[in-house]
MARTI-651083 format. One record per residue (C-alpha): residue number from 1; chain; y, z, x. Coordinates in Angstrom, 3 decimals. Each point is the difference from the previous one (the first is absolute). Layout:
% residues N
NUM|A|Y|Z|X
...
END
This chain:
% residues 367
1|A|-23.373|3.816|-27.242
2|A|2.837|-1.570|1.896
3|A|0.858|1.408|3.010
4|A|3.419|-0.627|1.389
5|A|1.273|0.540|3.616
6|A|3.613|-0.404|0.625
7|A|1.219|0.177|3.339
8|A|2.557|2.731|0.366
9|A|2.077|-1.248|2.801
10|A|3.550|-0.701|-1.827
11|A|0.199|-0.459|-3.601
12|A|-0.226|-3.757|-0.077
13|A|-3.904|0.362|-1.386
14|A|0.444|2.697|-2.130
15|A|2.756|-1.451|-2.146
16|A|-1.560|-3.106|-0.406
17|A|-3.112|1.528|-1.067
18|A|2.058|1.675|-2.980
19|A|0.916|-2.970|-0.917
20|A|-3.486|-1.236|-0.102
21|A|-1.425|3.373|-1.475
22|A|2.740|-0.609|-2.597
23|A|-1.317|-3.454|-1.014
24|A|-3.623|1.220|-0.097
25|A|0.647|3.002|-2.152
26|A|1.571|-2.130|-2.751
27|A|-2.920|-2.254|-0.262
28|A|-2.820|2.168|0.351
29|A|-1.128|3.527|-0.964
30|A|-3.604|0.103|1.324
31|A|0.448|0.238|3.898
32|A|-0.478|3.203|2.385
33|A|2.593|-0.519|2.580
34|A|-0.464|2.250|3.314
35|A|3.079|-0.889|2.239
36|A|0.003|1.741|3.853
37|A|3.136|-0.327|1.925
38|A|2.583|3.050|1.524
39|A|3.006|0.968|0.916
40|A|2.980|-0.924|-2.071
41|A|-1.931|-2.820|-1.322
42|A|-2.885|2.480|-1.802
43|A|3.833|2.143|-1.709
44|A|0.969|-3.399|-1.109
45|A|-2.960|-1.573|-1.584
46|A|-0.226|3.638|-1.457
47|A|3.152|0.383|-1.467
48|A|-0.621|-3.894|-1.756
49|A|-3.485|1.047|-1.216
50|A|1.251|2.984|-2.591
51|A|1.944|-2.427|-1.528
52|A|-0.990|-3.500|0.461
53|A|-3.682|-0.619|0.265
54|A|-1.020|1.180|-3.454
55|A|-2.647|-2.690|-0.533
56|A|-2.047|0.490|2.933
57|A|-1.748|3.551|1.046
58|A|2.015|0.750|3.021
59|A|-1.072|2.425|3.162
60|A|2.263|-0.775|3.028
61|A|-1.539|1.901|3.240
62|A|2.357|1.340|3.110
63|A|-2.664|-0.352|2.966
64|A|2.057|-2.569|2.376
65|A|2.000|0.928|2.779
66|A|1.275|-3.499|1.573
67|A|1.810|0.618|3.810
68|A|3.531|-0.160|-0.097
69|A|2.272|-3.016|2.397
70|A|2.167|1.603|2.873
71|A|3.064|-1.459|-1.229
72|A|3.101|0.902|2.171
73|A|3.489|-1.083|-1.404
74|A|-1.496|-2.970|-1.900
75|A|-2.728|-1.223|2.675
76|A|-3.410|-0.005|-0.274
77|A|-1.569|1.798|3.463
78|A|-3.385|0.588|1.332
79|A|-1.552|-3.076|-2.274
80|A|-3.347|0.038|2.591
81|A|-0.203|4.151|-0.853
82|A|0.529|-0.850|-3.857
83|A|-2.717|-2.214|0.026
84|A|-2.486|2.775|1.327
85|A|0.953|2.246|-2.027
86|A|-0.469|-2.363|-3.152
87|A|-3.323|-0.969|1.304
88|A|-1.221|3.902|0.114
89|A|1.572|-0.248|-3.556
90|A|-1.964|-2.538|-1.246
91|A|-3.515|1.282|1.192
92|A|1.099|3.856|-1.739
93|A|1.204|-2.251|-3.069
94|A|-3.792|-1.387|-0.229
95|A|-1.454|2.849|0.123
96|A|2.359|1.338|-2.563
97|A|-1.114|-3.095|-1.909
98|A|-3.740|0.577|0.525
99|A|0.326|3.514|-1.456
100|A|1.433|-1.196|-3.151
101|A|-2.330|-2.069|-0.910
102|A|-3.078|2.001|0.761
103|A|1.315|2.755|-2.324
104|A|0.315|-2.683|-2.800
105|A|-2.057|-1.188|-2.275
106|A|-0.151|-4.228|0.795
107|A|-2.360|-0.541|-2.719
108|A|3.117|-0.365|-2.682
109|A|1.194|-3.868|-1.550
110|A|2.563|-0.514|2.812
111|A|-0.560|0.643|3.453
112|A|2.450|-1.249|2.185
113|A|2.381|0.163|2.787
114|A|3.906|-0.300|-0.373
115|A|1.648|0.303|3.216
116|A|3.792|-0.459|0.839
117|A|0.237|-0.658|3.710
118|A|-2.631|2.537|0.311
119|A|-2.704|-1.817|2.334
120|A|-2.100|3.174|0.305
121|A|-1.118|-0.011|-3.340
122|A|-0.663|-3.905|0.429
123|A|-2.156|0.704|2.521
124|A|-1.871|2.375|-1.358
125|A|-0.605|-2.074|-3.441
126|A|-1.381|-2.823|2.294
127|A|-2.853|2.375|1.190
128|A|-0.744|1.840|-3.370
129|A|0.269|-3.669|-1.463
130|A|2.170|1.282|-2.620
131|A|2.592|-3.010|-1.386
132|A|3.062|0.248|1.795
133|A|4.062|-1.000|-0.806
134|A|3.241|0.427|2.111
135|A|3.187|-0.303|-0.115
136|A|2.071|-1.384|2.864
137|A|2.763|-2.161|1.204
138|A|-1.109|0.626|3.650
139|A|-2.772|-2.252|1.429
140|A|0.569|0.841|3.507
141|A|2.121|2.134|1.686
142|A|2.184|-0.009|3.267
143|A|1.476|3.253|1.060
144|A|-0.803|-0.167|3.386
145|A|2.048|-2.363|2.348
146|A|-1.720|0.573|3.406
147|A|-2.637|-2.413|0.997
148|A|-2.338|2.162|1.792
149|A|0.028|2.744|-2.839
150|A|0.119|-2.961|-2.861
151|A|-3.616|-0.333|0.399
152|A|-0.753|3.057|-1.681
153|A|1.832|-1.602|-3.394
154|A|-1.524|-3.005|0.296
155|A|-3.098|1.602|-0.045
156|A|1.301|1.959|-2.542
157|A|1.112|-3.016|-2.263
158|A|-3.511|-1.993|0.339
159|A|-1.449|3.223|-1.812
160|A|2.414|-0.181|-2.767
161|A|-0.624|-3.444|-0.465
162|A|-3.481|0.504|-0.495
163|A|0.386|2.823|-2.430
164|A|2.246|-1.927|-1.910
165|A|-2.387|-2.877|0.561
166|A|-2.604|2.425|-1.259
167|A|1.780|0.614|-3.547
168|A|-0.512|-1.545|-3.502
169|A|3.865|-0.310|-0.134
170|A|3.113|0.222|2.223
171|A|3.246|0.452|-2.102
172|A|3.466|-1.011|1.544
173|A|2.886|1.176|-2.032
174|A|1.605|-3.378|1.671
175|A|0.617|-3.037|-1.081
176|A|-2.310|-2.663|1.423
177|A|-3.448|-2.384|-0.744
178|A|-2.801|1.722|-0.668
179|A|-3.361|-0.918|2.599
180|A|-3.575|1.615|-0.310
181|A|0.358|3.768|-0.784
182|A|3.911|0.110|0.496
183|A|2.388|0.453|-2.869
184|A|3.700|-0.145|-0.069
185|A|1.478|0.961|-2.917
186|A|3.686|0.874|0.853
187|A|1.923|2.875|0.097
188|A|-1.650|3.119|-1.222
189|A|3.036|2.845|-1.591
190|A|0.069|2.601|-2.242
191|A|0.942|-0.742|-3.547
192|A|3.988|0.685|-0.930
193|A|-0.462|1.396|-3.944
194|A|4.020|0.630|-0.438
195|A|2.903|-2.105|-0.190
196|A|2.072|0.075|3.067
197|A|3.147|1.085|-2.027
198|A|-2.019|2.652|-1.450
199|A|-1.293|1.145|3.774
200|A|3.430|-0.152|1.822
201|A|1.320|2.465|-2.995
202|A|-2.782|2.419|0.296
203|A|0.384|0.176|3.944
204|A|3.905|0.340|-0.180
205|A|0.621|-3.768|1.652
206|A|3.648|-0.041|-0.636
207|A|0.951|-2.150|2.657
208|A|-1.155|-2.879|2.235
209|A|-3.428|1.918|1.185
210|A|-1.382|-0.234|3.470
211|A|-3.699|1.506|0.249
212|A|-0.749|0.936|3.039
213|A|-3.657|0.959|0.359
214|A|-2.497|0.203|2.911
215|A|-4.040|0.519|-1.862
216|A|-1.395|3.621|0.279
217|A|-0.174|0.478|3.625
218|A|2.672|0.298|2.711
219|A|-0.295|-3.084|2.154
220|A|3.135|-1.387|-1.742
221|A|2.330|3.105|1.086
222|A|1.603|-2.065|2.482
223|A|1.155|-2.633|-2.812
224|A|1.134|3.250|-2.157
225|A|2.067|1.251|2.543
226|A|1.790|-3.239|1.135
227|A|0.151|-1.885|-3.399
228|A|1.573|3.530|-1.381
229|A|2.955|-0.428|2.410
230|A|1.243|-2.999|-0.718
231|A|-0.554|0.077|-3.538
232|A|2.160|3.015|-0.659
233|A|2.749|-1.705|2.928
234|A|-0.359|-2.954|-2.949
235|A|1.023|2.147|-2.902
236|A|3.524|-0.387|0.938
237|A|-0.028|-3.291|-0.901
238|A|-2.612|-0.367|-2.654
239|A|-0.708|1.983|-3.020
240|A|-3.638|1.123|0.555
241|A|-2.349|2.361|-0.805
242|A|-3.240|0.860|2.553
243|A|-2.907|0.894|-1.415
244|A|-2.215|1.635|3.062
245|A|-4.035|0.322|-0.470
246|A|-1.063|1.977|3.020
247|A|-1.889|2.588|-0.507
248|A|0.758|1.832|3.679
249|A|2.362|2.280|0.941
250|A|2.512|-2.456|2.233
251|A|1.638|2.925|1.685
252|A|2.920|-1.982|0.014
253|A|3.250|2.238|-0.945
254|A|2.865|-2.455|0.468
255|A|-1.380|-1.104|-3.772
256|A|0.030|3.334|-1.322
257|A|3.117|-0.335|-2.049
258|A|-0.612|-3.800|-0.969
259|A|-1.105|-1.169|-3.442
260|A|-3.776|-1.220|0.545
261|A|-2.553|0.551|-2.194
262|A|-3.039|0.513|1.655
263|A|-2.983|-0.440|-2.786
264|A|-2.600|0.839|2.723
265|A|-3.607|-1.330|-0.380
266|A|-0.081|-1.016|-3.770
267|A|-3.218|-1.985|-1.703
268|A|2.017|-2.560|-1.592
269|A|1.862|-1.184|2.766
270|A|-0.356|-3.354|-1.485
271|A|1.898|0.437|-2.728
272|A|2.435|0.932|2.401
273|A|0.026|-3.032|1.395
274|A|0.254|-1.835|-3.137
275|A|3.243|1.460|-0.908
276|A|2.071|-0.077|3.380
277|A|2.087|-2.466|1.456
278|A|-0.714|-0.211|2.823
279|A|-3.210|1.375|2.262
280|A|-0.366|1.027|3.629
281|A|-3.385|0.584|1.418
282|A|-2.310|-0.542|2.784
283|A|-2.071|-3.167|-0.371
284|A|-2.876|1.786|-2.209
285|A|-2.055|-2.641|-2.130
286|A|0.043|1.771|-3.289
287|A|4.354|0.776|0.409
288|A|0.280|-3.529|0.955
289|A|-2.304|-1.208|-2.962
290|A|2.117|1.615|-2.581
291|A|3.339|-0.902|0.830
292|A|-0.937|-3.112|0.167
293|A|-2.318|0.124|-3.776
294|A|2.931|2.108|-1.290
295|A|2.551|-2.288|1.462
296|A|1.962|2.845|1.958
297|A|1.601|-1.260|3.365
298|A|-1.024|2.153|2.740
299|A|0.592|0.176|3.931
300|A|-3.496|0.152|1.756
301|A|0.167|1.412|3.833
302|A|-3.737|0.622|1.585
303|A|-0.856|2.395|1.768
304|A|-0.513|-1.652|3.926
305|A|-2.865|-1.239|1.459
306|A|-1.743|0.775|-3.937
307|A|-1.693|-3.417|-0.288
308|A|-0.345|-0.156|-3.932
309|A|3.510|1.364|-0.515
310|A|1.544|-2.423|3.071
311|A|-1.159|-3.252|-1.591
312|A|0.733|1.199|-3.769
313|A|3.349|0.497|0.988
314|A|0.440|-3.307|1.889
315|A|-1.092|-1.710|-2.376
316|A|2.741|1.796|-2.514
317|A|2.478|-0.638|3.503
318|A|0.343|3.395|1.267
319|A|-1.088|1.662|3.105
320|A|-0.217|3.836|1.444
321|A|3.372|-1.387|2.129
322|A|1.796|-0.613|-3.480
323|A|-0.052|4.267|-0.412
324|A|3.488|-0.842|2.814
325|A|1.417|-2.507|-2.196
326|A|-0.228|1.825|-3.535
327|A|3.406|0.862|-0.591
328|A|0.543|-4.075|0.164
329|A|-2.995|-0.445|-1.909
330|A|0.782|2.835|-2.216
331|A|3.422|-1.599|-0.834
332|A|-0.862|-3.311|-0.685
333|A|-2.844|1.040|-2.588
334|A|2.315|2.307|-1.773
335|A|2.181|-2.209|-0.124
336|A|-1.952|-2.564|-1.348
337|A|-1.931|2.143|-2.619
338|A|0.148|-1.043|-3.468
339|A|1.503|2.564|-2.616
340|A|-2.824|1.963|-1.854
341|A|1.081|-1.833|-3.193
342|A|-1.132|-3.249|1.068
343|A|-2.225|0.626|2.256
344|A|-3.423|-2.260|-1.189
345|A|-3.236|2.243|0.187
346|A|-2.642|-2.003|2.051
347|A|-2.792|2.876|-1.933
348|A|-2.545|-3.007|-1.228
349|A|-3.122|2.986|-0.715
350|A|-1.550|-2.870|-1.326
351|A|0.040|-1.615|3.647
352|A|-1.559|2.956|1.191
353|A|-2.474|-0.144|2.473
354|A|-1.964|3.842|-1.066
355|A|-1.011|-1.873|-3.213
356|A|-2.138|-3.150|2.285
357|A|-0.896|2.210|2.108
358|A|-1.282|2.787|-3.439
359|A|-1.549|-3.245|-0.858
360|A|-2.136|-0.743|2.714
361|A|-1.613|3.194|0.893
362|A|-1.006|0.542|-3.813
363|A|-1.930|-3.517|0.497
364|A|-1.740|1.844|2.635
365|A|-0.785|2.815|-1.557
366|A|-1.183|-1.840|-3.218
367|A|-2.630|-2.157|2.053
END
């Protein structure tokens, strides 16, 4: 039996676990697969499984409830309170964990732990002594910016670096060297299965196509609002088409009687990504991972004082402030874009990181 625990907070993990579901499923048909995770992550991983994960025996379980940021117009609050309320998170998650596994038989040919940034269910394979994998690109973390209260996280990072210390392997969908139990294998995305031709006609692209999506939750509503202003002020002077996935009522009336198609929260987002022309987003790992496997520009802005978003988008050279300078920023990339005709496809599924990573965790569970 594998058990695999996905963290639920955003839906970085869970699509990159489809994609690495995906790659397992076409090369084996003998594996018990019991995923945990919540939220929009657990109607995700559920709408993929009916469909996609025909060669494994598939039970995804809702029992997570992660604590949700205080995000005010873009800016991450109350870091110090998030942090409690993840810890009393993580000790509920263990014994969520513990429960699970007690009402399982372990006795079966695979027993082992698959975690996605889930370090509850680390912990607990440590003291069962039940092999354990995960699944990160985070091997420390640095929310808090006070130097009285960053004790606490320091604390708090020593642990995770012995649980992930404490694991038979550590997979980084990154590109680096591997070192001891650490694995980088690149980029981890969902499969595209359709020509991008084919895509843009069965979603109606007619025009230069801006996506403008924001994950399941509704810390991006501040880049919704703003980035919907000035892209309909920029139809005047381009020929565009916006293509909104929010799946929130914006209570915003002044775009009542504008053309925007708003797909709401949709499982293949990815293909959706594929076949635009251009993508805004926060700075989300798995949104930023596919444009850039797909080869689909996109304009990154994180949400403030978000650590992991912050330094993904400066490294990409954007920053919260650049939500003031988008209708510059806007401009420039649409006027820059490539037609659809020539655009070249960057979608290398070849290059993909879900099949190394497929790869090593069924050389774990073969041992």
């Amino acid at each position: 039996m594998v058990f695999f625990f996905t963290s639920p907070i955003g839906l970085g993990h869970i699509t990159r676990d489809i994609a690495i579901l995906e790659k397992m499923g076409n090369t084996s048909k003998d594996i018990d697969i019991k995923m945990v995770t919540g939220l929009k992550a657990f109607e995700l991983v559920s709408a993929h499984s009916k469909r996609h994960f025909n060669g494994i025996n598939f039970e995804p379980l809702n029992l997570y409830r992660s604590p949700d940021f205080s995000i005010t117009d873009g800016v991450l609050k109350y870091n110090f309170l998030w942090l409690l309320r993840y810890m009393s998170y993580y000790n509920k998650s263990k014994t969520i964990v513990r429960k699970l596994l007690s009402s399982c038989n372990l006795n079966g040919k695979y027993n082992i732990i698959l975690s996605d940034e889930d370090f509850a269910s680390i912990s607990v394979a440590r003291d069962v002594g039940l092999k354990s994998l995960i699944i990160t690109d985070i091997l420390n973390t640095n929310f808090i910016r006070s130097n009285l209260l960053s004790k606490l996280e320091k604390f708090f990072n020593k642990s995770m670096c012995k649980l992930l210390s404490s694991c038979d392997c550590v997979i980084v969908p990154e590109y680096g060297n591997n070192k001891d139990n650490i694995f980088y294998v690149g980029p981890i995305v969902r499969e595209v299965l359709f020509d991008r031709n084919e895509l843009r006609h069965r979603f109606s692209f007619n025009k230069t196509t801006i996506l403008l999506t924001t994950g399941g939750t509704t810390a991006g509503s501040y880049l919704v609002k703003s980035a919907l202003k000035v892209i309909l002020a920029l139809r005047n002077r381009f020929d565009i088409e916006l293509v909104l996935s929010y799946p929130y009522d914006l209570h915003m009336s002044d775009f009542e009687n504008n053309r925007i198609k708003n797909i709401g929260f949709v499982p293949n987002i990815h293909e959706y990504i594929y076949a635009a022309d251009l993508v805004i987003s926060l700075a989300g790992k798995s949104t930023i991972d596919e444009c850039s496997v797909y080869g689909t520009p996109g304009i990154f802005i994180p949400i403030k004082n978000h650590f992991e978003q912050e330094e993904r988008a400066k490294n990409l050279g954007f920053s919260y402030e650049d939500i003031y300078r988008l209708p510059e920023i806007l401009e420039e990339y649409l006027s820059s874009i490539i037609s659809r005709n020539n655009r070249q496809s960057n979608n290398n599924n070849t290059n993909n990181g879900a099949t190394k990573a497929a790869k090593i965790i069924f050389e774990y569970l073969n041992e």
